[in-house]
N, C-alpha and C positions, 0 to 999 in steps of 0.2 A: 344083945343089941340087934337091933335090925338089919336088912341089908342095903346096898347100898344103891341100887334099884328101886328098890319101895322107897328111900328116901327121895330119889331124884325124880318118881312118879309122883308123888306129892304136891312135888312144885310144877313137875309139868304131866299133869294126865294126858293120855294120848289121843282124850276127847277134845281138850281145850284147842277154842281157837289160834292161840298165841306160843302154842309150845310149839312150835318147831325153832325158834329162836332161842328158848333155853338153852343155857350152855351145860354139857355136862361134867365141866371139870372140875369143879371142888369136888364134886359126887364121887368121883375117884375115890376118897379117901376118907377115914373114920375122924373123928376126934380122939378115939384110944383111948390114953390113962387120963387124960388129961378132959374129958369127959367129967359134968358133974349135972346132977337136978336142979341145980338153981333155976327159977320158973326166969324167963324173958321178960326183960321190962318194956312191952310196947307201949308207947309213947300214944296221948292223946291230943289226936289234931285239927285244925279248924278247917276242917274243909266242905267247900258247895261243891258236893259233887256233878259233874259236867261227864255225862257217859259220853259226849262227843268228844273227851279230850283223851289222848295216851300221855300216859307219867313217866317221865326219865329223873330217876331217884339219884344223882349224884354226891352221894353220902360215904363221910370214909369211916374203913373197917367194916363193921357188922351193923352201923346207925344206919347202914341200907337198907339190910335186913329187917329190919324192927321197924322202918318208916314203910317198907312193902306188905309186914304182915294186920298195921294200921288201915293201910288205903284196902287189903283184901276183906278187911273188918266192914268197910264201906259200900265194899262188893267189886273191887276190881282184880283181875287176874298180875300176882304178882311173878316178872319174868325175870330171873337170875341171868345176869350176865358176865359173868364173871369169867376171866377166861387168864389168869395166871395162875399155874402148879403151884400147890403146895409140896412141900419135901421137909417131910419132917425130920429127918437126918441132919440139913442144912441152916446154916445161918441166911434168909432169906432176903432180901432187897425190901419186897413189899410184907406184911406181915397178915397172913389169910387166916390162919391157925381160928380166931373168932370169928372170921367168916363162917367157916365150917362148923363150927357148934354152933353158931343161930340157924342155919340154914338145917342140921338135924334135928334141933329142938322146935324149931318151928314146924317141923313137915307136919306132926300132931296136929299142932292147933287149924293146919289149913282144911284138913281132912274133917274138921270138924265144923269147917265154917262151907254154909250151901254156897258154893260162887258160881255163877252159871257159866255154860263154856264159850260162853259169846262174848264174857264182861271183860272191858278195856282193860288195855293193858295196863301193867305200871311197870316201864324196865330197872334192873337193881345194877348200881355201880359202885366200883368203890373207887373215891376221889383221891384213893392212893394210887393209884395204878400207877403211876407214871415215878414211883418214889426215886428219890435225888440220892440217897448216900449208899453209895457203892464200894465195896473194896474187893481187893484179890480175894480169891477163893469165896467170897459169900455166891450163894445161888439167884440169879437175875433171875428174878420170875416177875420184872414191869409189863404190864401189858396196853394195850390200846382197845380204844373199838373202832369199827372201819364200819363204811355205808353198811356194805353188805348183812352185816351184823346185827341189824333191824331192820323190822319192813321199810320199805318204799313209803314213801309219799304218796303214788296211786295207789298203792295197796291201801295205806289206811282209809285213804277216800270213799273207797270201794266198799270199805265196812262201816262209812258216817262217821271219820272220825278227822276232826280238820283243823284241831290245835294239840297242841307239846305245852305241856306243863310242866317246867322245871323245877326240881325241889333242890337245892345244893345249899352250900354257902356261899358260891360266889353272890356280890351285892351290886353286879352293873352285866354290860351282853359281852365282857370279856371271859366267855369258857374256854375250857381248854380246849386245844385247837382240835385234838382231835372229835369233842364232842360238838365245838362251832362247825367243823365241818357236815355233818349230821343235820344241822340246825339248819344251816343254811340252807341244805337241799330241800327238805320240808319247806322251810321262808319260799324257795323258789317256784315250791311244786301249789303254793293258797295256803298252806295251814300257818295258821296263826301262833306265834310262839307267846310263851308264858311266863312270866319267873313267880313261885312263890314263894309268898313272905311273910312269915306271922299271921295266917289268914288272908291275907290277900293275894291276890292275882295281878303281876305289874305288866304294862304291854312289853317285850321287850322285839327290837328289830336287831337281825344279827349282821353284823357286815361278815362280807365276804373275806373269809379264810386269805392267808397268802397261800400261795403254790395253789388255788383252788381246782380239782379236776385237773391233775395236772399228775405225769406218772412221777415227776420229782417229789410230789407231796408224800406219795406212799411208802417210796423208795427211801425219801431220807428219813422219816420217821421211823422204818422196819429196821434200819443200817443201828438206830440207836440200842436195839432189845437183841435178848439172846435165845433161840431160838432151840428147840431139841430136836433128837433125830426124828420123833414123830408130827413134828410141825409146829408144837404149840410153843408157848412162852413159859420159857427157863431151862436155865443154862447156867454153869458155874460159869461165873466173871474172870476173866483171866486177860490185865492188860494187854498180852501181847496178842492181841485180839482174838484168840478162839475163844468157844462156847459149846 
């Protein structure tokens, strides 16, 4: 099996313009036994591609994956963001395990497809992040994404790119908040948001976040996740509040 470097080079070559935003934490770790050939079924999609737009893929599980190595099909740069530990020892909160096997089965096929190092982006989410059932002892590995965790608004500018096309399932502008807040900043900075829909592209306007810009927003969303001693997200769950 390869290692785990070449896998995470894959998705973000050191040429491309958009890898310094990859995250590299699934890469951490293999798929092991549980590793098989079954080929990926990427999904065929309707899309007018618009090189002025960057794609934020909020799809749960691995349907991120598989919707990023579609759009890289199309010629855009897909960027894993993924940023909850896997602990395969553990009974986990969110369940990444398929994350991690589309994302090594796929490093091939990207490698084989020309993408040039300029091509927009499409960032990968998974709309589990934030999963609701918790018990003693299972391992909190919920995660967020925060501003910082994407370019700027002038950055994308900067590189002609002046709308957000959202891929999820939500079906109106209520996302989750940590992704509306994202949105909004972009809404704030000229770019155009997008929802797509079975081939179309719907306008959507984001309202303003509560707590928006505000150090309560961070605070109280960071107080809900558990945190390890090197910074990232997971933690065994232990009501009596450690982590």
């Amino acid at each position: 099996m390869r290692k785990n470097i070449d896998i995470y080079r894959s998705w973000a070559p050191l040429d491309a313009l958009w890898t310094n935003w990859a995250k590299p934490v699934l890469f951490t770790n293999s798929p092991g036994k549980s590793w098989n050939d079954s080929p990926l079924e990427i999904p065929d999609i309707v899309f007018n591609c618009d090189f002025h737009a960057a794609v934020i893929i909020d799809l749960p599980a691995e349907q991120g994956v598989l919707r990023g190595l579609a759009m890289a099909k199309l010629g855009y740069r897909p960027i894993p963001l993924y940023n909850g530990v896997y602990d395969k020892n553990a009974v986990s909160v969110v369940k990444v395990l398929d994350i991690v096997k589309a994302l090594w089965k796929g490093a091939e096929l990207l490698e084989e497809m020309n993408i040039p190092f300029d091509a927009p982006p499409a960032f990968l989410l998974d709309s589990n992040r934030l999963g609701i059932k918790k018990e003693e002892g299972m391992f909190d590995n919920r995660w967020l994404i925060f501003a910082q965790d994407m370019p700027s608004g002038k950055h994308l500018l900067q590189h002609n790119i002046d709308k957000i096309i959202v891929m999820g399932k939500e079906r109106d502008v209520n996302y989750t908040s940590d992704l509306a807040d994202i949105l909004y900043r972009y809404q704030e900075k000229g770019l155009s948001i997008y929802r797509y829909d079975k081939g179309e592209l719907l306008a959507n306007s984001i309202h303003k976040p509560y707590d928006y810009r505000t150090l309560f927003y961070r605070s109280g969303q960071l107080r809900q996740l558990k945190r390890n001693s090197t910074g990232g997200f997971g933690a065994i769950h232990y009501y009596g509040g450690g982590g």
